[in-house]
C-alpha positions as CSV (number, residue, x, y, z in Angstrom):
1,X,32.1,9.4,41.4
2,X,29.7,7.5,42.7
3,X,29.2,5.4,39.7
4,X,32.6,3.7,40.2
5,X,31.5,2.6,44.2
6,X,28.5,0.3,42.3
7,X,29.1,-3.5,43.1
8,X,28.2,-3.6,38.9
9,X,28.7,-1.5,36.5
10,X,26.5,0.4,35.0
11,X,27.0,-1.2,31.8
12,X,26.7,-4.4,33.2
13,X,29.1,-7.0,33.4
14,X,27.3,-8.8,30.3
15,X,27.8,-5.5,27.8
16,X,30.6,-3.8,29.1
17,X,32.3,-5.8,26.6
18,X,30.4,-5.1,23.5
19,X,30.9,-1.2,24.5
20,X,34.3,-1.7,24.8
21,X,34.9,-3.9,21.5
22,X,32.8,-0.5,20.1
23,X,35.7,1.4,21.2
24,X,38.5,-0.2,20.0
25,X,37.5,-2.5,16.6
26,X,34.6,0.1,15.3
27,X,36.2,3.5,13.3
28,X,33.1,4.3,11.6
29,X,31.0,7.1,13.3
30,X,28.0,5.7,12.0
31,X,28.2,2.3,12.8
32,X,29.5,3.4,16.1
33,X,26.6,5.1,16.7
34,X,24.0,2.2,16.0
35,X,26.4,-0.1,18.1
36,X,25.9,2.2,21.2
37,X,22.3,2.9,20.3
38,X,21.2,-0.6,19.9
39,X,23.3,-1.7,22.9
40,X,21.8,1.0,25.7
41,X,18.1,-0.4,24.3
42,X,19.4,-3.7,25.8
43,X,20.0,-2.6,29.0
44,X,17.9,-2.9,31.9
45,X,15.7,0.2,32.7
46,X,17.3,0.7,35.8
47,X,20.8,0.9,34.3
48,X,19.2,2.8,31.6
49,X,17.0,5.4,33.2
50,X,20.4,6.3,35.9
51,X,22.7,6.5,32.2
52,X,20.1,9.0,31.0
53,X,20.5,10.9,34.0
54,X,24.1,11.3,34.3
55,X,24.4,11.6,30.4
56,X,22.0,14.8,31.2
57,X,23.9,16.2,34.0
58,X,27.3,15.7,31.7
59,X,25.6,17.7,29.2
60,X,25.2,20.5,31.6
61,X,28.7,20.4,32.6
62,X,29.9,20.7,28.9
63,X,27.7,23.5,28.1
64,X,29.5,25.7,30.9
65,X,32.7,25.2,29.7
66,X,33.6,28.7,29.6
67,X,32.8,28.4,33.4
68,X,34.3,25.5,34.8
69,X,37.4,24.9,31.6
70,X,35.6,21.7,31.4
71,X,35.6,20.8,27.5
72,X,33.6,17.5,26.2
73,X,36.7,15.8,26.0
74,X,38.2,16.7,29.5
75,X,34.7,15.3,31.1
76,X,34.6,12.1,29.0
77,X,38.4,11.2,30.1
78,X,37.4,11.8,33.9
79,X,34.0,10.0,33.5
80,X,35.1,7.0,31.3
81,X,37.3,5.2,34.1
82,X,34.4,5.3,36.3
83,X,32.0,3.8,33.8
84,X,34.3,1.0,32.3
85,X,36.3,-0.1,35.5
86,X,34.9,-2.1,38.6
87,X,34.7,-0.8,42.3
88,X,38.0,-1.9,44.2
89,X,39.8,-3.3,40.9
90,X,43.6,-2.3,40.2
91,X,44.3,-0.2,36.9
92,X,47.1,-2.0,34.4
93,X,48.6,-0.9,31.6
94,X,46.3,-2.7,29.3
95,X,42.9,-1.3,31.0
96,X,44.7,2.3,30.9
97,X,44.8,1.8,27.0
98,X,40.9,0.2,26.8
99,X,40.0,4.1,29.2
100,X,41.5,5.6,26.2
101,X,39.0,4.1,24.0
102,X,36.3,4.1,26.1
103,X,36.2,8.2,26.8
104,X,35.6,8.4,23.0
105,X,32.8,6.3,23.9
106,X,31.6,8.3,26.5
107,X,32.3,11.6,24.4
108,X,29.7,10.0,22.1
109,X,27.1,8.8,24.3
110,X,27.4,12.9,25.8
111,X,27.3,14.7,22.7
112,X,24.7,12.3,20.4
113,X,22.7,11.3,23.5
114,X,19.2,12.7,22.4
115,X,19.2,9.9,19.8
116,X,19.6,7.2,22.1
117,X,16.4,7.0,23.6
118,X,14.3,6.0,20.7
119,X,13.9,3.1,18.5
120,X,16.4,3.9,15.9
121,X,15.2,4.0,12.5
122,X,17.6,1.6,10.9
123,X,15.8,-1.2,13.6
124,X,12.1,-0.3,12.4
125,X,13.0,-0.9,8.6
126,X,14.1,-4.0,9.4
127,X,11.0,-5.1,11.7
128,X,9.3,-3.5,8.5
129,X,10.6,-6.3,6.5
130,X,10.4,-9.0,8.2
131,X,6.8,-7.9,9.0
132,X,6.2,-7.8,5.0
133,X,7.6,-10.9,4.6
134,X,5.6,-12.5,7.3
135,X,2.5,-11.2,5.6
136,X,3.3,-12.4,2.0
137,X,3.7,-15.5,3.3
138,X,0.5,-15.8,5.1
139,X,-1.1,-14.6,1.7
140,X,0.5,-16.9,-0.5
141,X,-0.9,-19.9,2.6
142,X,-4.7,-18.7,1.6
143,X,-4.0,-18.9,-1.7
144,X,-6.0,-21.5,-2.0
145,X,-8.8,-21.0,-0.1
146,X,-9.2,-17.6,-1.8
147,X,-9.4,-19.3,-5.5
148,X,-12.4,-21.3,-3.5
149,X,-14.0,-18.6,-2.2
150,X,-14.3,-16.8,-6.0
151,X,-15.2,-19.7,-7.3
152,X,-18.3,-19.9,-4.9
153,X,-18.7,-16.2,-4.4
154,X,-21.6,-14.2,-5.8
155,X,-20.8,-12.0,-8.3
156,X,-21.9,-9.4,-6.4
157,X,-20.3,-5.6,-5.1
158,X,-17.3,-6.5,-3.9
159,X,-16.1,-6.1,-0.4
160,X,-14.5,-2.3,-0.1
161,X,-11.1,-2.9,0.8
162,X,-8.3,-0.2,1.6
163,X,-7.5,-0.1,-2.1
164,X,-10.7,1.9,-2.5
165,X,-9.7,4.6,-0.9
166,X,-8.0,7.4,-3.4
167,X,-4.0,7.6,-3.6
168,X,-2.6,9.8,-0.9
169,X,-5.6,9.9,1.1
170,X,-6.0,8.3,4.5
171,X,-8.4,7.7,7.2
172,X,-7.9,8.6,10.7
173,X,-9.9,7.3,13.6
174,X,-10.3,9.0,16.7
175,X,-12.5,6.7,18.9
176,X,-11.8,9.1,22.3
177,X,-13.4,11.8,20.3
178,X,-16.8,12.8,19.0
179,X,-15.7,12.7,15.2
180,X,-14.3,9.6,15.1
181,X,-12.6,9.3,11.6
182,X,-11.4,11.4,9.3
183,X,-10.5,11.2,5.5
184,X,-7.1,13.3,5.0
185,X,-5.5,14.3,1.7
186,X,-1.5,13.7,2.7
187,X,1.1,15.8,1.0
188,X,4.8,16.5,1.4
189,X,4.2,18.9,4.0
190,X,1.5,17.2,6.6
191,X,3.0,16.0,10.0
192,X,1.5,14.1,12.8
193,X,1.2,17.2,14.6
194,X,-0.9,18.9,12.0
195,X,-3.2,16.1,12.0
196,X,-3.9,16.1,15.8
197,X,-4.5,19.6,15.5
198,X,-7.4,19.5,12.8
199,X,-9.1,16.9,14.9
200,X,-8.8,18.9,18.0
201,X,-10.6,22.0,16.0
202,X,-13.1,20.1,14.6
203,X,-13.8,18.6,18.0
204,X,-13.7,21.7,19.8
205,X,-16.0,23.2,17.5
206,X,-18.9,20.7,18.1
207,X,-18.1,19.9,21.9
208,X,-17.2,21.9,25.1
209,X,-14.7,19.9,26.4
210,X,-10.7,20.4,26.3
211,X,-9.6,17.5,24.9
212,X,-5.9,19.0,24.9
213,X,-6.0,17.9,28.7
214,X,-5.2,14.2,27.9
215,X,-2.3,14.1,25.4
216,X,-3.0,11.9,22.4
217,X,-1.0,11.0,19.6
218,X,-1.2,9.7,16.3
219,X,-0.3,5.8,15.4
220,X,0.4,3.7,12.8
221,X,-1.1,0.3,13.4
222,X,-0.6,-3.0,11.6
223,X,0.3,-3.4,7.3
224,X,4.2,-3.7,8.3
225,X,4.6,-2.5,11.7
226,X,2.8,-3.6,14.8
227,X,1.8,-0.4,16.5
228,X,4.0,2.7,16.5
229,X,3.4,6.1,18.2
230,X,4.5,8.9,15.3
231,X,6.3,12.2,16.8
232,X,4.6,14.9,16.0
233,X,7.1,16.6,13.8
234,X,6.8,13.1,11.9
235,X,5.6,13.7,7.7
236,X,2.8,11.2,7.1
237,X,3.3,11.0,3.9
238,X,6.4,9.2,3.8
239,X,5.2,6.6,6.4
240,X,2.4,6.2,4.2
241,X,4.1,5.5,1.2
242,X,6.0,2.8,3.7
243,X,3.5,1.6,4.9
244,X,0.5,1.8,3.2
245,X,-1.3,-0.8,4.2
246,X,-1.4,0.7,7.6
247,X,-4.1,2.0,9.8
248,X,-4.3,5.3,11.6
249,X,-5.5,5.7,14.5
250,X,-5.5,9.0,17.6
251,X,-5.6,7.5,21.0
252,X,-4.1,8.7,24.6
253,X,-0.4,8.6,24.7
254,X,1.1,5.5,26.2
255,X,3.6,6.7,29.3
């Protein structure tokens, strides 16, 4: 394979490592998983984009098994030597056991591969809280100058915060569209998808033009998360409840 001719590998000599220690001194599928997840997000996107690749083309090799007698397992015990050993570098006994652990690896990385190229979910519920926490803490640091302010204020209408708007309901903005926000009643049932789709009818029904020709898609901005692009198939109303603090806003997808 060509993969084993590479002056590097294609894990890089700084992970290999860590994908090997994932092998041999991790047992648990799950945490295996978010090892290898959180481990091909650090490489580079060369090395990343060329694994996605190859991953794909192993795929397609498994799924004709029947064809070529190649079984998951058979392909990961070919492909792991050529992934976890250097070009030119004689095999000992020791590295022989480490390929044994490593074409489980690679059996992984083939069969649970469509996961691996998003921001796993664990991650953003931690970003989550340390987002939270940053923004308690900025709250508690205008403490302060918020008991000033009311003491001063008018005792006027208050300013209409985000806490006016009724439970379960949010508002969308669409500023690349001719009705630019929307008020939507969330239940256990509305996704991203269905959300794009009533703006797109509305819009279509007071303009001309196909929108559908640039592909937007819906975010979730600020509260705990900095900006996050929501598949389609996501349902709102649990983000919401996450993160309701958020904003929502439909906008050209970022390629």
């Amino acid at each position: 394979m060509f993969v084993r001719e590479m002056p590097y590998p294609l894990f890089t000599a700084e992970y290999l490592p860590l994908f090997i220690t994932a092998a041999e001194s991790i047992f648990q599928l799950k945490l295996q998983l978010q090892v290898l997840h959180l481990l091909i997000l650090l490489l580079p996107d060369p090395n990343r984009d060329t694994l996605k690749v190859l991953l794909e083309f192993l795929r397609k090799v498994v799924a004709n098994e029947e064809k070529n007698k190649m079984s998951l397992w058979n392909v990961a015990m070919i492909v792991a030597p050529n992934l976890f050993m250097c070009k030119g570098k004689s095999v000992n006994q020791q590295e022989m056991k480490v390929t044994a652990g490593a074409a489980h690896i690679v059996r992984l990385l083939i069969k649970y591969q469509d996961i691996l190229w998003t921001i796993p979910s664990f991650l953003i519920a931690q970003v989550r809280k340390v987002n939270e926490a940053a923004r308690k803490s900025r709250t508690l640091d205008k403490s302060m100058k918020k008991i000033l302010q009311k003491m001063t204020a008018d005792k006027g209408k208050p300013e209409r915060t985000q806490s006016d708007i009724p439970q379960g309901v949010i508002r969308v903005y669409a500023p690349q569209h001719s009705k630019i926000s929307m008020a939507i009643q969330l239940n256990i049932h509305t996704k991203a998808g269905d959300i794009l789709a009533r703006f797109d009818c509305e819009n279509r029904q007071e303009s001309p033009v196909d929108l559908r020709r640039h592909k937007n898609s819906l975010y979730e901005v600020g509260g705990n998360i900095g900006e996050r692009c929501l598949d389609p198939d996501t349902y709102i109303l649990d983000v919401y409840q996450i993160n309701p603090q958020a904003e929502w806003v439909i906008k050209p997808t970022a390629t």
